[in-house]
SETOR-706271 format. One record per residue (C-alpha): z, x, y; residue number from 1. Coordinates in steps of 0.05 Angstrom, whole numbers, plus 5000, padded with zeros to 4 digits. Layout:
BEGIN
<up->Z, east->X, north->Y, n->NUM>
...
This chain:
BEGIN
<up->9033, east->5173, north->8095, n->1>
<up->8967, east->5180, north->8126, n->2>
<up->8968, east->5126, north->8169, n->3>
<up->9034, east->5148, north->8201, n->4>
<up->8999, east->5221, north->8208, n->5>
<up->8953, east->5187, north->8241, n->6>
<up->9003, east->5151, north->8289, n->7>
<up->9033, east->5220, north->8298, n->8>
<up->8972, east->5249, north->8324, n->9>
<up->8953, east->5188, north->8373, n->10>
<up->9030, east->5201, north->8393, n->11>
<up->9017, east->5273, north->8412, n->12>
<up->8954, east->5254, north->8449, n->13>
<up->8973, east->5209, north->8491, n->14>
<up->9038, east->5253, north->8512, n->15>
<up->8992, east->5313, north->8525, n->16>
<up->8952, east->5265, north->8570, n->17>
<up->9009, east->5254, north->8609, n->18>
<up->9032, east->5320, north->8621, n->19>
<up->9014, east->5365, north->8682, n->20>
<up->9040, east->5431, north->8648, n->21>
<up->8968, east->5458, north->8621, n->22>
<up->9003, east->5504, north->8564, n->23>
<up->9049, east->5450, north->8546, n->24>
<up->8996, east->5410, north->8543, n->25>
<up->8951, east->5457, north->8502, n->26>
<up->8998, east->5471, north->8449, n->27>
<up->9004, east->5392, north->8434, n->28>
<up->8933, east->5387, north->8427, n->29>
<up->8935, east->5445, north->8376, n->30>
<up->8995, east->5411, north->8334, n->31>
<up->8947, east->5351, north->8340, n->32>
<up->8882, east->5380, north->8320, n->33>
<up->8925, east->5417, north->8261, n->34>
<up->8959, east->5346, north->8237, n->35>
<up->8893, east->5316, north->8236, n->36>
<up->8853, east->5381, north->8195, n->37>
<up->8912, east->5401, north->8157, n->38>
<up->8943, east->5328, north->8145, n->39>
<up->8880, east->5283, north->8143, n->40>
<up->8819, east->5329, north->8130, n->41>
<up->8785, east->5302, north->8188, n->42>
<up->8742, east->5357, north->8210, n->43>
<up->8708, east->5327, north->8263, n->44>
<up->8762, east->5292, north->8298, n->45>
<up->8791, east->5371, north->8298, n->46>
<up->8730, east->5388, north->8326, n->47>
<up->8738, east->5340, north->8383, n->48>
<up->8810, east->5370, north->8396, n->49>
<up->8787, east->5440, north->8398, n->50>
<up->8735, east->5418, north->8444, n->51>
<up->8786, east->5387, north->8492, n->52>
<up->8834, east->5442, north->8489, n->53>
<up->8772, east->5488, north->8506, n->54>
<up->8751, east->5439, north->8568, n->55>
<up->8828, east->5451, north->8598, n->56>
<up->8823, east->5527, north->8568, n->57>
<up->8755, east->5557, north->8561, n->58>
<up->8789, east->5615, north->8532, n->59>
<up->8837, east->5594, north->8481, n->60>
<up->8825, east->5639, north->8433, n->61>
<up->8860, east->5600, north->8370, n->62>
<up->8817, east->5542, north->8386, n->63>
<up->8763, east->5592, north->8387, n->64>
<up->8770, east->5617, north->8321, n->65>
<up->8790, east->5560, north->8299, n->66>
<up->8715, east->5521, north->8323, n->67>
<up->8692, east->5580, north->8282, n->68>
<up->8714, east->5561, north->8220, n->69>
<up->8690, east->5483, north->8233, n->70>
<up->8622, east->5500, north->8250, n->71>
<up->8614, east->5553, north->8204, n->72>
<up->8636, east->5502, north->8151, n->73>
<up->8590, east->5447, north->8179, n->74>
<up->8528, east->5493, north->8190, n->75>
<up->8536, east->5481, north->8257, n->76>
<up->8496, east->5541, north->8279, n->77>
<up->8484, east->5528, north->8344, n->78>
<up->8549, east->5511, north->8364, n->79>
<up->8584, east->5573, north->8329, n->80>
<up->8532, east->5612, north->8375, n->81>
<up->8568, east->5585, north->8445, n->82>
<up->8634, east->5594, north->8399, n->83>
<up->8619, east->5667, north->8382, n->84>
<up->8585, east->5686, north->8447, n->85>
<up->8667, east->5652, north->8479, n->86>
<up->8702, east->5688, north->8436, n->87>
<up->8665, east->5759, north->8451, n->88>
<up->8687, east->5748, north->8526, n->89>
<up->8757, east->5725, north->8507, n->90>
<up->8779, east->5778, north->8458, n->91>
<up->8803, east->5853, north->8490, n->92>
<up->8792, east->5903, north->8423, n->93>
<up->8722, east->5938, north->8416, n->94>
<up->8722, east->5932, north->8345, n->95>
<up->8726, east->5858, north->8351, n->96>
<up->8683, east->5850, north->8398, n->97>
<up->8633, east->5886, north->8350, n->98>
<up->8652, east->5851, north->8302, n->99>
<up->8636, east->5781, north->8335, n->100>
<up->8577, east->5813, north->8361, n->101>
<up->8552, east->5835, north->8296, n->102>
<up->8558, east->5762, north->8264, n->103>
<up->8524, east->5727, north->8332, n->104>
<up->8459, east->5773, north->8319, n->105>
<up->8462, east->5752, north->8247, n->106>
<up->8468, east->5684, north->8258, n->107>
<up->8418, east->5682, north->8313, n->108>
<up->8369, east->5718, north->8263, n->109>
<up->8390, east->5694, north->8205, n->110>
<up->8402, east->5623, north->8211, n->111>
<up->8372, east->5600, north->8289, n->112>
<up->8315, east->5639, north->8272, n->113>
<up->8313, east->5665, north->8335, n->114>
<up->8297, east->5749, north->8335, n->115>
<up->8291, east->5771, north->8404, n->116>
<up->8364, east->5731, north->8419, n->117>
<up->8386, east->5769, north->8363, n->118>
<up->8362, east->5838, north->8388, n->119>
<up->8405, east->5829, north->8447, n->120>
<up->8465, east->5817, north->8411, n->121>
<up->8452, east->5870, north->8365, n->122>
<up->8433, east->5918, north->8421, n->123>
<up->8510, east->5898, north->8459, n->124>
<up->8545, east->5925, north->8405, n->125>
<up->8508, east->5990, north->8407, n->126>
<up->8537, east->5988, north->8491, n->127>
<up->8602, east->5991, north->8456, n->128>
<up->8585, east->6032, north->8396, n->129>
<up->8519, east->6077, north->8404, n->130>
<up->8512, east->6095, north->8337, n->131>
<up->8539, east->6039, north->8300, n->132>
<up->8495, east->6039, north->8229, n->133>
<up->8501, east->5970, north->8220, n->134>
<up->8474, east->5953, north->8288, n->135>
<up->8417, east->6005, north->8281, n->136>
<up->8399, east->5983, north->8212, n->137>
<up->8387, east->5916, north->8247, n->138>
<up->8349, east->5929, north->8312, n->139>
<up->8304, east->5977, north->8258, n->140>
<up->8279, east->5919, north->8225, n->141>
<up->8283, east->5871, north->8287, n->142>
<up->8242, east->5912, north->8334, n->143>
<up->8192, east->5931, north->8266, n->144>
<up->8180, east->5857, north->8263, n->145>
<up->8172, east->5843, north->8322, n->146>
<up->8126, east->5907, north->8336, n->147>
<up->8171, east->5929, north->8385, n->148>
<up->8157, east->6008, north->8382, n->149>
<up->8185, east->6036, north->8432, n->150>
<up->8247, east->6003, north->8427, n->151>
<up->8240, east->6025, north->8352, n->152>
<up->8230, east->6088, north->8367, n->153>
<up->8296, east->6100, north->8398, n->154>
<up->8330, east->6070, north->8347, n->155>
<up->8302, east->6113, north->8299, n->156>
<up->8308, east->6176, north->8335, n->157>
<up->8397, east->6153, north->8337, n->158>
<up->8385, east->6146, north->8261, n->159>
<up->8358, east->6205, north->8246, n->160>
<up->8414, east->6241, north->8300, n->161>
<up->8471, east->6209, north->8270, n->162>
<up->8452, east->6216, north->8192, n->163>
<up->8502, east->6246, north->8145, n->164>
<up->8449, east->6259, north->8085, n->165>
<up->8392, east->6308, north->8100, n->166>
<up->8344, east->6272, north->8059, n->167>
<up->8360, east->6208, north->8097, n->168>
<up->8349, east->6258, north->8170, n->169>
<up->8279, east->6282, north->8132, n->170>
<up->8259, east->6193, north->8123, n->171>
<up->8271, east->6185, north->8187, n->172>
<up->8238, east->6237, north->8224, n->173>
<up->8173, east->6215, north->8181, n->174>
<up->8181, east->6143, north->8208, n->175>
<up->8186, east->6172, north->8282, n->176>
<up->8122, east->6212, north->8270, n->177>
<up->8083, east->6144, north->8242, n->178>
<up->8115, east->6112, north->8295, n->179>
<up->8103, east->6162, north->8354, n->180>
<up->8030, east->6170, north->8335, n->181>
<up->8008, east->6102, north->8299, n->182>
<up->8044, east->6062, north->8353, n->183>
<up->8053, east->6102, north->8406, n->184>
<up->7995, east->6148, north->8412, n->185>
<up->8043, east->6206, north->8428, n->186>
<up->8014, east->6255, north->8393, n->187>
<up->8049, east->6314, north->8406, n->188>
<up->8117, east->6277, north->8398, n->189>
<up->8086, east->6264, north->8332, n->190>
<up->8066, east->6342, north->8320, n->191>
<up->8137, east->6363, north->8339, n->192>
<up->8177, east->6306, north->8289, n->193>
<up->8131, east->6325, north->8230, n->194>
<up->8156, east->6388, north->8247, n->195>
<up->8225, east->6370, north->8245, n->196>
<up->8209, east->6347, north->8177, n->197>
<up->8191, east->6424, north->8154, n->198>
<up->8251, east->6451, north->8186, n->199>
<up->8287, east->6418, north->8128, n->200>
<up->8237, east->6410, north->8081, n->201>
<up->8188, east->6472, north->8092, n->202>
<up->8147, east->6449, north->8021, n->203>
<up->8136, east->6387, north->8044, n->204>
<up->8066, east->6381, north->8032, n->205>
<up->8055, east->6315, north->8075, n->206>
<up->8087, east->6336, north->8127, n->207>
<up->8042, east->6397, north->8129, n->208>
<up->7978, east->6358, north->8120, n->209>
<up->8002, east->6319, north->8185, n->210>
<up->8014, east->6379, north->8224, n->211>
<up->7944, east->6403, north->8207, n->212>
<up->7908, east->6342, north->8226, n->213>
<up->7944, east->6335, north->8288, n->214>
<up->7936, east->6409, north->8301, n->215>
<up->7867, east->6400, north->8290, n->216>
<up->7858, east->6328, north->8344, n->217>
<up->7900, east->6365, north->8387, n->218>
<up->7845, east->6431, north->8383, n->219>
<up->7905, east->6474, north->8369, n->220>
<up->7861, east->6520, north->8321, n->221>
<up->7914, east->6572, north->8318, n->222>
<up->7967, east->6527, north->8291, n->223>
<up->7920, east->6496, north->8252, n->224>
<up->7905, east->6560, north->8219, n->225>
<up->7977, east->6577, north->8219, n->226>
<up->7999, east->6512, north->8184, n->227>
<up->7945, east->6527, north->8133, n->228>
<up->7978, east->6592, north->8115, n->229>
<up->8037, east->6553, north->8106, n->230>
<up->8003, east->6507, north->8056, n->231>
<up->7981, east->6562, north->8012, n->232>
<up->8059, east->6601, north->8016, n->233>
<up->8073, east->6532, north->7984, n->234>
<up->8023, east->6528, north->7938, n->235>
<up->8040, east->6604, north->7909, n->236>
<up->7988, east->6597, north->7859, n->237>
<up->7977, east->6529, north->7840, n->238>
<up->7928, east->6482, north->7853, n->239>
<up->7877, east->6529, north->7863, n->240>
<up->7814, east->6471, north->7883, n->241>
<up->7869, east->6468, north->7947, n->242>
<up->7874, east->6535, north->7947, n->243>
<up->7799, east->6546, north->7961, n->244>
<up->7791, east->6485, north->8010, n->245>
<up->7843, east->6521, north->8057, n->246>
<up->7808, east->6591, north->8042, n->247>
<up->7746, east->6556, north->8071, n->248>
<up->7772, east->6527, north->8123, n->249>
<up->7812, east->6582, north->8153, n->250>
<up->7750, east->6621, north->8146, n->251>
<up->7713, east->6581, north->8192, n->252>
<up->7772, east->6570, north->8244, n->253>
<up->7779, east->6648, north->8246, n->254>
<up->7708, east->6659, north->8244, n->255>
<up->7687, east->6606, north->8296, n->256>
<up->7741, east->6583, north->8335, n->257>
<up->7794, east->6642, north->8346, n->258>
<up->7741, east->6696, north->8340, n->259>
<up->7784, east->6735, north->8294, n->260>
<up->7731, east->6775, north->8243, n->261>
<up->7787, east->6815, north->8200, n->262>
<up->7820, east->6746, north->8191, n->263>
<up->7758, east->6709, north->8171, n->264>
<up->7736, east->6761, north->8119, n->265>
<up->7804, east->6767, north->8092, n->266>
<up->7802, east->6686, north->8077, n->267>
<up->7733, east->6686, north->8056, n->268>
<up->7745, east->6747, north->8009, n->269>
<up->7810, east->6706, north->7981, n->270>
<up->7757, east->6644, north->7967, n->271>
<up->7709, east->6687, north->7929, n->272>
<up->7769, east->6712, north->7881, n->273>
<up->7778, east->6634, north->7863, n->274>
<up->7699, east->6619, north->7865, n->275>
<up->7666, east->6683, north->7863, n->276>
<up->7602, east->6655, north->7867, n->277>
<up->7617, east->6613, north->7931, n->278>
<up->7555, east->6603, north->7973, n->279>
<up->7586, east->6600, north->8044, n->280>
<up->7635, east->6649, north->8034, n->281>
<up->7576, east->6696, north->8011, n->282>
<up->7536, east->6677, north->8076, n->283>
<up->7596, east->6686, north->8125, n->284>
<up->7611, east->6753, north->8101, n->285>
<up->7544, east->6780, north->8109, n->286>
<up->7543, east->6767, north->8172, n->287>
<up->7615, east->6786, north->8181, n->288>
<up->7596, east->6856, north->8151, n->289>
<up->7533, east->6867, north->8178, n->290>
<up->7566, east->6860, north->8250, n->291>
<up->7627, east->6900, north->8238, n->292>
<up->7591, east->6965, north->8210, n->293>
<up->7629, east->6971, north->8145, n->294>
<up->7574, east->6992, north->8103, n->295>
<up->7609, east->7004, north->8041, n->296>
<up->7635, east->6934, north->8049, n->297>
<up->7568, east->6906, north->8071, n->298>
<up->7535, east->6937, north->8003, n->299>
<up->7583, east->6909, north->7961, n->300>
<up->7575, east->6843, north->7988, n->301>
<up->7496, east->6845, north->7991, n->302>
<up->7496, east->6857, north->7913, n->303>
<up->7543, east->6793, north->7906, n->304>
<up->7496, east->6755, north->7940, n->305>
<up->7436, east->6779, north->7901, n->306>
<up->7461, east->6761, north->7840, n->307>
<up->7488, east->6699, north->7865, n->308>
<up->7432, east->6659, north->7845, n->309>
<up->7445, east->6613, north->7921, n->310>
<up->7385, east->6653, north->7961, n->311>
<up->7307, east->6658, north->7947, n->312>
<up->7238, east->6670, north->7983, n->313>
<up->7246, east->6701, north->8045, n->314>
<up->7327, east->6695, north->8046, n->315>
<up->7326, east->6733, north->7983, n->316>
<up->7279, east->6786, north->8005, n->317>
<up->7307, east->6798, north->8066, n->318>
<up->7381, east->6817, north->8021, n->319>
<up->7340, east->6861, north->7984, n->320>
<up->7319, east->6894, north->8036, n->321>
<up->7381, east->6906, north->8070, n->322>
<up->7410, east->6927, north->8008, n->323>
<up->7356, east->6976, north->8001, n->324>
<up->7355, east->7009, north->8069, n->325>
<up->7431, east->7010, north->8052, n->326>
<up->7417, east->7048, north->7992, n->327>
<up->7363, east->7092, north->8023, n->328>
<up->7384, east->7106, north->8092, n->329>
<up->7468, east->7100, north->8105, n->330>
<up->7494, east->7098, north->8039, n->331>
<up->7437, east->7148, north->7990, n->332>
<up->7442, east->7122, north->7926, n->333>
<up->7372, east->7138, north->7898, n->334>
<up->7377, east->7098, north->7841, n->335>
<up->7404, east->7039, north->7873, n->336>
<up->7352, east->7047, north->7930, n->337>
<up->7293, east->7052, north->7882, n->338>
<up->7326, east->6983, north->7839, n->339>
<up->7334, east->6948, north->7909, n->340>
<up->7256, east->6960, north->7937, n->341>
<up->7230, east->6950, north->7861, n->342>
<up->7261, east->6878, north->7876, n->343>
<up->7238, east->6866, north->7942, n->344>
<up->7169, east->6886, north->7914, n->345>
<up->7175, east->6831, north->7863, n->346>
<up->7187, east->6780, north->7917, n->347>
<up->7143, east->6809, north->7963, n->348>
<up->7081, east->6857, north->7924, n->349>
<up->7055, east->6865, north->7989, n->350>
<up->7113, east->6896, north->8023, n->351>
<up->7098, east->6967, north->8053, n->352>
<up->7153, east->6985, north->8067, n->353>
<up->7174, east->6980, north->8003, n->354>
<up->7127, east->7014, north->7978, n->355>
<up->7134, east->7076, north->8020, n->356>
<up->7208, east->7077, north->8012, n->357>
<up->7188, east->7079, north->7932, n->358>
<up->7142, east->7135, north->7948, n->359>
<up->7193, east->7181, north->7985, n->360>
<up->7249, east->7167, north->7941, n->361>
<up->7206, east->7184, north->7878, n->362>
<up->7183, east->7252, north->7908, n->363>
<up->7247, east->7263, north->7933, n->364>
<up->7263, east->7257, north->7854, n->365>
<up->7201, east->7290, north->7822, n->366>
<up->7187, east->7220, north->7790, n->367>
<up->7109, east->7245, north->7801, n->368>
<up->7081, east->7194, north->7756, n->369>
<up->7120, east->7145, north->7788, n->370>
<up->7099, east->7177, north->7853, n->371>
<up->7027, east->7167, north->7834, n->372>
<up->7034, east->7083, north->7813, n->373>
<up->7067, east->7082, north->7876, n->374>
<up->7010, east->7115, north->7924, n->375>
<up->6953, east->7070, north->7876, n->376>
<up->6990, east->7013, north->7904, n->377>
<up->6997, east->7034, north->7977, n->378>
<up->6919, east->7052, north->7977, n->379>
<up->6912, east->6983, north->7971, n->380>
<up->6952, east->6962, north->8024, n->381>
<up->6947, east->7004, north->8081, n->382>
<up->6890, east->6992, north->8132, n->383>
<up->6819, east->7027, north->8123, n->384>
<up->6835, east->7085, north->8167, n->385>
<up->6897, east->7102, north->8131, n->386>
<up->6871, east->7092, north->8049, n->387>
<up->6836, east->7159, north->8054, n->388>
<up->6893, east->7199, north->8070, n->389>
<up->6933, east->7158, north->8012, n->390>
<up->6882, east->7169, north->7960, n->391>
<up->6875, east->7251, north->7985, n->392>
<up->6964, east->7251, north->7976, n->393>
<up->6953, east->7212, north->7912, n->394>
<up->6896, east->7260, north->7885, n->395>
<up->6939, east->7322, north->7902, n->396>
<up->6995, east->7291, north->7861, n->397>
<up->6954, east->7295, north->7816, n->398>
<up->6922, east->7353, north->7820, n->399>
<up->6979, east->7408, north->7828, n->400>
<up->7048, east->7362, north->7800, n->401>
<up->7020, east->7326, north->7735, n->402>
<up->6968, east->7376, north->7727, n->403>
<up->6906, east->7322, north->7717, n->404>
<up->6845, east->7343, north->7759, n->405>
<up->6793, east->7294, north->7725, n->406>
<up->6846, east->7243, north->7752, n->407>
<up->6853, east->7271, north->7813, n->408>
<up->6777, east->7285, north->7823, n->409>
<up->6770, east->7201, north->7813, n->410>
<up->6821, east->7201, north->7869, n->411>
<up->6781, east->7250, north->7916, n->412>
<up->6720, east->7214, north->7902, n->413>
<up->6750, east->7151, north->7932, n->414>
<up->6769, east->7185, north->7996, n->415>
<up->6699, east->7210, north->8002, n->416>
<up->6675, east->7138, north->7985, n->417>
<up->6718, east->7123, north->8056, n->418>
<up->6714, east->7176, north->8090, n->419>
<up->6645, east->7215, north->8076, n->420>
<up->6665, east->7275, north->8126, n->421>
<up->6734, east->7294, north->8096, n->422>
<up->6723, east->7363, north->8080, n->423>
<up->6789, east->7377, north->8040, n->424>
<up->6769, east->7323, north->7993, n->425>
<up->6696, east->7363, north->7988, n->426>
<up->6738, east->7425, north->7973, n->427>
<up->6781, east->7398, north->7921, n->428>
<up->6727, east->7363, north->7890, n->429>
<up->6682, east->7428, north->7883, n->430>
<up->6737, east->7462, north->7848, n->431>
<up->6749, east->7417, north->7802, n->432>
<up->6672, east->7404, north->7790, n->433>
<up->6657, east->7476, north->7778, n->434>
<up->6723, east->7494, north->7734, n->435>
<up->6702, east->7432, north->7691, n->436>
<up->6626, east->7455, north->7693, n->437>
<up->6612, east->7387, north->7715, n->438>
<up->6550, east->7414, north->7743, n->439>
<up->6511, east->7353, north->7765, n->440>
<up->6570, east->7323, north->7797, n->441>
<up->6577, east->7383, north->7840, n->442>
<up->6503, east->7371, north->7860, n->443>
<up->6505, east->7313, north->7880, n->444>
<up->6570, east->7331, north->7908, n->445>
<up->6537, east->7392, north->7954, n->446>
<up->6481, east->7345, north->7967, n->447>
<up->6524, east->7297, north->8006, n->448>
<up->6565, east->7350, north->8043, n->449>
<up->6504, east->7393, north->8075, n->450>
<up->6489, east->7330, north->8121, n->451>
<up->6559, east->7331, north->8154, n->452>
<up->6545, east->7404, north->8170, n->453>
<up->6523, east->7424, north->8235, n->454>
<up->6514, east->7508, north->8242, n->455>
<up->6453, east->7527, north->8213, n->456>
<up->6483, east->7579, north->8171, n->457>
<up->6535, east->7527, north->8136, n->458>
<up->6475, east->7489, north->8116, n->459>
<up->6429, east->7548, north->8089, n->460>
<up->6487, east->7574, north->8054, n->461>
<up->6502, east->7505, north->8025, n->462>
<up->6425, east->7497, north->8003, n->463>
<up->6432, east->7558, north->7966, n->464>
<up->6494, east->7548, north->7925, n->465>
<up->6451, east->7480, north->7901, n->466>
<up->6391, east->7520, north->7898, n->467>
<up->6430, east->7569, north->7846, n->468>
<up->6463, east->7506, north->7810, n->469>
<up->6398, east->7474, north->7792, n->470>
<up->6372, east->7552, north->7771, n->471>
<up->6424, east->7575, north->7742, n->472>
<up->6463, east->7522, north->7712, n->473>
<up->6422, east->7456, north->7704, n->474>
<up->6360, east->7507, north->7695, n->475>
<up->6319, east->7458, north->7742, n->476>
<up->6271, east->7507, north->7780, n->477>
<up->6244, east->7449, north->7819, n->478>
<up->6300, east->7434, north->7851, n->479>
<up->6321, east->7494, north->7864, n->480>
<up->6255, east->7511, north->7898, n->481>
<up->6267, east->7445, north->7935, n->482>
<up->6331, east->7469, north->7958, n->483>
<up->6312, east->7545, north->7963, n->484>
<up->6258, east->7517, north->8018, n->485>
<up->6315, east->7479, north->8053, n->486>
<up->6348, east->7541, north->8063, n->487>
<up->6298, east->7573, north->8083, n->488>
<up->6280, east->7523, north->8133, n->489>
<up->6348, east->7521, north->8167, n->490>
<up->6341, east->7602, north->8178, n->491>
<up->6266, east->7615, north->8179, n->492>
<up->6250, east->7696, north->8168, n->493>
<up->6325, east->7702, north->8121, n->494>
<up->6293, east->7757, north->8079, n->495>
<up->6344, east->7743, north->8027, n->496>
<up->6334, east->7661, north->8023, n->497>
<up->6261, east->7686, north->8023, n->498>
<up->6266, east->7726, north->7963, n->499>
<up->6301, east->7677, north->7923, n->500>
<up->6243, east->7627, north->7937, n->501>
<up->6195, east->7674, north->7917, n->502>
<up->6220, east->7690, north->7856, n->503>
<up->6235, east->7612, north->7829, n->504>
<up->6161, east->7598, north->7874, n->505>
<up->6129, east->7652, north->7815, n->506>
<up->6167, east->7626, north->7764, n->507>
<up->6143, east->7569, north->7771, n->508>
<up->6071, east->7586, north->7795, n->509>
<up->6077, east->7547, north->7863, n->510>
<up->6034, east->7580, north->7901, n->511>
<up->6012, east->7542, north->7956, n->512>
<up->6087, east->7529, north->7974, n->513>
<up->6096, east->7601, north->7966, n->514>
<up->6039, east->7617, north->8022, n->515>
<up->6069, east->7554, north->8070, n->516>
<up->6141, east->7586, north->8063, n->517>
<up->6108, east->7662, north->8075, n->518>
<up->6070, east->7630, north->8133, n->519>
<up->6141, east->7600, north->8168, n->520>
<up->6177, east->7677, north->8153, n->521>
<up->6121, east->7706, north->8186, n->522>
<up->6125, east->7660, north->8247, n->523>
<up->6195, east->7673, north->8260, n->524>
<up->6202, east->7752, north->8239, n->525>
<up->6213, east->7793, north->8298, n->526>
<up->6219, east->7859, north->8263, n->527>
<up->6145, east->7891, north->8259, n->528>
<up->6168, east->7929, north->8190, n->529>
<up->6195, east->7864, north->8156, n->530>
<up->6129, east->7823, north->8183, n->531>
<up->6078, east->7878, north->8157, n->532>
<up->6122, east->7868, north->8093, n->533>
<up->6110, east->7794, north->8088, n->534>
<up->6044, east->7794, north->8107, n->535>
<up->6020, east->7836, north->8056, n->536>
<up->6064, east->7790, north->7999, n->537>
<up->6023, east->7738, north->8031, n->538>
């Protein structure tokens, strides 16, 4: 039975050689190709008819499909390429075509190992078909492979624009950003499809860590700091470490780069309520303060960074001391003020201004001891032409408000010590001497003053209280004839001075002084009466 198959096919052959009708002709050649594959299971002699037919009709589309199904069965790959490719061009439906077109870029990937033939074939169904998922699934991982971005890109972008599932939208706009800014260095294309991404996913914490590092390459500092505010709406509370890392850095972006003060101290007051102890938040809002004249503000923020433990030496001081002129000056607080220059004093013993501020604020209390410690130490600081009037302020405190004159007479002794001439010091001094009877302190006191005098009279007057001391009170007649004399000499011919020598002179049985000193009266007497008077004492 085979063998006359076999005859039947030769018969059919050689007829359809002989005929000049080409469909007549055709159709033999297709009962003999089907005798032989369906009859004899001869797939290449089949082949060979196809083949023929396709020679006298290169678009035969049974013989086309037909040379499909041999080659595909034979792994003929290369051959069902030209086959494929034939029947594209011979068929009239879309969906056909697509589908011919779809297994010709498979095969050419798949099985010829040949990508970039494949791309085409892949690409000429999306000419029928632009968004045909199939075909876009497979130029996405043809043109990935093959690092072909732009291409890629495009493909992506009819992905993402053709999606059904939001979620699937949201993957692809994230592989157009990678892809627009890893690939493509378009940056801003980048900026905008990450923001595409927060459109339907605003919590979308990659996305927003994109947009702020391309905000910030880009030098867009305002939508930097805007897509840090969005960060922390998202974090609502959690994660605070994050928190405090955007606090910081929209601090310094408001601060520095958008000059924006109330901005800046309203993030760096939001990082020290999550680390209230943080050492650049501290720093930037002294300055922010201390240029933006809220003092209350300013005071508040000085004492954090006092007790912050993050400043010393000079830094430290110098907070102190604003704090304390604060304190003293815009904002009185005494107490405050006197706790603020005590601790610039311990940082700085030396500080006068300190010290002064202490001063005035303790008088301005009635702290008078505290007044007095505080003048002891500014004696010791002040220059040499300014310690005398220190020690005289310090005596009189003293003197009249603690009601202590041997400690005030110590005091007015050291002004005297610096300046010898200071004749309220002399004056407090002598009071203080004579109420306490301290009579040879007042001598030597008295002693000391009569050489600053210059009139005559002061001095003779002076030599006379010291003469009456030493007579009266230290009942030394020597000395007070010494200082009777002096008197005497500064206003030769006083009867009265006179007098007084003459008496402590008999007293004391010094007469040859007491016919020297008659001898000087005599010489300058001018009254005649008061000279015969003399004389005859003489």
């Amino acid at each position: 039975e085979t063998a006359e198959y076999g005859r039947f096919k030769e018969v059919l052959l050689a007829v359809a050689i002989r005929l000049d009708d080409g469909q007549r002709k055709v159709a033999l050649w297709h009962k003999a190709a089907g005798t032989v594959l369906e009859k004899q299971g001869d797939r290449d002699q089949a082949v060979r008819i196809y083949e023929l037919i396709l020679h006298e009709e290169p678009t035969d589309l049974p013989a086309l499909q037909a040379l499909d199904k041999l080659y595909t069965s034979q792994n003929r790959w290369a051959e069902l390429e030209i086959c494929l490719e034939r029947q594209v061009d011979a068929i009239d439906f879309d969906d056909d075509k697509i589908a011919l077109l779809l297994r010709l870029g498979t095969t050419l990937r798949d099985l010829l190992a040949r990508p970039q033939d494949a791309m085409v074939a892949f690409a000429r169904v999306l000419e029928i078909h632009d968004t045909h998922d199939v075909a876009l699934v497979a130029l996405n991982t043809l043109y990935r492979e093959g690092e072909h971005w732009a291409e890629l890109f495009e493909i992506v972008r009819k992905q993402a624009d053709t999606a059904t599932d939001d979620q699937r939208r949201l993957d692809h706009y994230r592989d157009l950003a990678e892809i627009a800014e890893g690939r493509l260095e378009r940056q801003k294309d980048a900026l905008q499809l990450w923001e595409d991404v927060l459109s339907g996913a605003p919590s979308d914490l990659d996305a927003l860590h994109n947009v702020q590092r391309l905000q910030a390459l880009e030098g867009n500092f305002a939508g930097l700091a805007e897509a840090y505010d969005r960060e922390l709406m998202v974090l609502a509370g959690e994660d605070l470490d994050r928190a405090a890392e955007l606090y910081r850095e929209l601090g310094r972006i408001q601060g520095s780069q958008l000059d924006d003060s109330f901005k800046a101290q309203e993030a760096w007051n939001k990082l020290l309520e999550l680390q209230d102890n943080d050492d650049e938040a501290l720093r930037a809002l002294l300055v922010i303060h201390d240029e933006s004249g809220n003092l209350e503000a300013q005071a508040a923020i000085l004492e954090k960074a006092v007790a912050s433990g993050h400043f010393e030496g000079d830094d430290l001081r110098g907070l102190w001391e604003q704090l304390a002129r604060l304190s003293t000056e815009s904002l009185p607080n005494s107490e405050k003020a006197i706790w603020a220059w005590g601790k610039v004093r311990e940082l700085d013993p030396q500080n006068l201004e300190a010290v002064e501020a202490l001063e005035q604020l303790h008088t301005d209390s009635g702290a008078w001891a505290a007044v007095v410690a505080t003048l002891t130490i500014k004696a010791g600081l002040v220059a040499a032409g300014q310690a005398a009037s220190v020690w005289m302020a310090l005596g009189e405190a003293q003197q009249f408000q603690l009601g202590d004159p041997s400690a005030a007479a110590v005091a007015y002794e050291k002004v005297l010590e610096l300046q010898p001439s200071h004749v309220d010091a002399y004056e407090r001094l002598d009071g203080i001497y004579t109420d306490q009877e301290r009579w040879a302190e007042l001598s030597g006191l008295l002693d000391k003053r009569v050489g600053f005098l210059a009139r005559a009279e002061d001095k003779r007057d002076l030599y006379v209280r010291l003469a009456e001391l030493h007579e009266q009170r230290l009942t030394d007649l020597a000395t007070a004839l010494v200082y009777y004399q002096a008197a005497h000499r500064e206003k030769p011919g006083d009867l009265d001075v006179l007098g007084a020598f003459e008496r402590v002179a008999i007293a004391t049985t010094s007469w040859a002084d007491l016919h020297d000193e008659y001898a000087v009266a005599l010489a300058a007497i001018v009254d005649d009466r008061d000279k015969i008077d003399v004389g005859l004492r003489n």
